[in-house]
N, C-alpha and C positions, 0 to 999 in steps of 0.2 A: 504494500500500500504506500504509495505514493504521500508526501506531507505537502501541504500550499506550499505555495511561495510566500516569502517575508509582505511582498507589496500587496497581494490578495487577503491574508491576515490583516496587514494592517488596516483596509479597508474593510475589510467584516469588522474590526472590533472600533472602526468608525462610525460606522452602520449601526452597530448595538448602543455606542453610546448619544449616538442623536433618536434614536429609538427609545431608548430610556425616559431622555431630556423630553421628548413628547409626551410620554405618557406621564410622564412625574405633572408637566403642565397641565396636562388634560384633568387631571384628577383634580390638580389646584383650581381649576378653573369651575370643573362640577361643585367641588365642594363650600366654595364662593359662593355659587348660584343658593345651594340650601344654606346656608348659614343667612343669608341677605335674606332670603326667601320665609324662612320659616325658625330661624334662630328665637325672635322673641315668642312666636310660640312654645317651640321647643324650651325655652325657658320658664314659663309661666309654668307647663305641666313640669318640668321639676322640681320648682318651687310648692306646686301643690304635694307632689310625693314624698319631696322632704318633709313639709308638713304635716301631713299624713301621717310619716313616721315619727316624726317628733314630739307631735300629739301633746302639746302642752299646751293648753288653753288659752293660759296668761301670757306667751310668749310666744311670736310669729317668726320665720326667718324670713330675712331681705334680702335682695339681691342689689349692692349696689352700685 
């Protein structure tokens, strides 16, 4: 079995690391969207489950 060549390797692991660089974006980019999107809901039902759990009548948690 034959091994690449140094220039063909080099260019696959050029390849992987702009493939990477994409998808690391792409996720940042989705993850943007829900967080802007739905963040202060997302938070509000936390804030209820904490409380929830923390079940002390005289005392609320905040978020702030």
């Amino acid at each position: 079995m034959k091994s690449m060549p140094n220039k063909k390797k080099r260019k696959q692991k050029g390849q992987t690391i702009i493939e990477f660089i994409l998808l690391l974006a792409t996720l940042v980019g989705i993850s943007f969207f829900f967080y802007a999107t739905f963040g202060k809901q997302m938070s509000s039902l936390w804030l209820r489950i904490a409380n929830q759990i923390y079940d002390n009548p005289n005392k609320k948690l905040e978020i702030e």
